[in-house]
N, C-alpha and C positions, 0 to 999 in steps of 0.2 A: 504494500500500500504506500501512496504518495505522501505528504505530507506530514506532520508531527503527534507522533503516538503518544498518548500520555496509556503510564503504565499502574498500575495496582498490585503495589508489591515492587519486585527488581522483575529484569526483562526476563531471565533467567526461569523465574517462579512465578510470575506476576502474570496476569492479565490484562490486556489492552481494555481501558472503559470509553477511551475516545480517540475518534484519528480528526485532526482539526485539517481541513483542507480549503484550497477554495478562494483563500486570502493572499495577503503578502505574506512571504513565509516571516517576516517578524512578527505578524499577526496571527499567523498560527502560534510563533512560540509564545507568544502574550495567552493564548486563548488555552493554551494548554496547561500555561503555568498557572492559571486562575482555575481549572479544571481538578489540577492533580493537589490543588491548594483546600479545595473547597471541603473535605473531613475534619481539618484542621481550625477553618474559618465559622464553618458550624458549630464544633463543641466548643471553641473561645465564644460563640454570642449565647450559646443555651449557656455557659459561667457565667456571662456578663446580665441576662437577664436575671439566674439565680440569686446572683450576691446582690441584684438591686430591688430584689423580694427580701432577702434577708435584711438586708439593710434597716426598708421602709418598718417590716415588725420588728425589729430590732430598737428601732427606734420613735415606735408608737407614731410614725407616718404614714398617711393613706396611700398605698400602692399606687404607684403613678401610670394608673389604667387609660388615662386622659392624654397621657403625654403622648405625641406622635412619633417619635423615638422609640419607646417601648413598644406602642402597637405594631410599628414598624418591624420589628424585631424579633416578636410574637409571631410575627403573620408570615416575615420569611423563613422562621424555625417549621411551622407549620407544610410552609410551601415545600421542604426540604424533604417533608416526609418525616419529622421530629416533631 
């Protein structure tokens, strides 16, 4: 296959989850890096959501259900499948 494989695991053992094609190949390796990134970027925002629940009962503050950041946040955890 043409263009930039991103892998799951090493090449080795791994599985291909995406081949980015199509682009300027800098934009494949941009699209790939954000691809093979994205396991990483999800468990950092479901922490980031967690500790800003702890926080709020932690400190006798109303969860900030309003704020468009958190819903934001919420709804791309959601979108991810989490």
């Amino acid at each position: 296959m043409s263009g930039t494989t991103v892998w799951g695991g090493d090449k080795t053992h791994g599985n291909a989850v995406a081949v980015c094609q199509g682009f300027e190949r800098e934009e494949n390796r941009a699209n790939a890096a954000l691809i093979a990134s994205a396991p990483d970027l999800l468990e950092a925002l479901r922490d980031m959501v967690d500790e800003v629940a702890a926080f709020a009962q932690h400190n006798d503050c109303p969860l900030p259900v309003m704020s468009k950041f958190y819903i934001a946040a919420k709804n791309a955890i959601a979108k991810a499948g989490g």
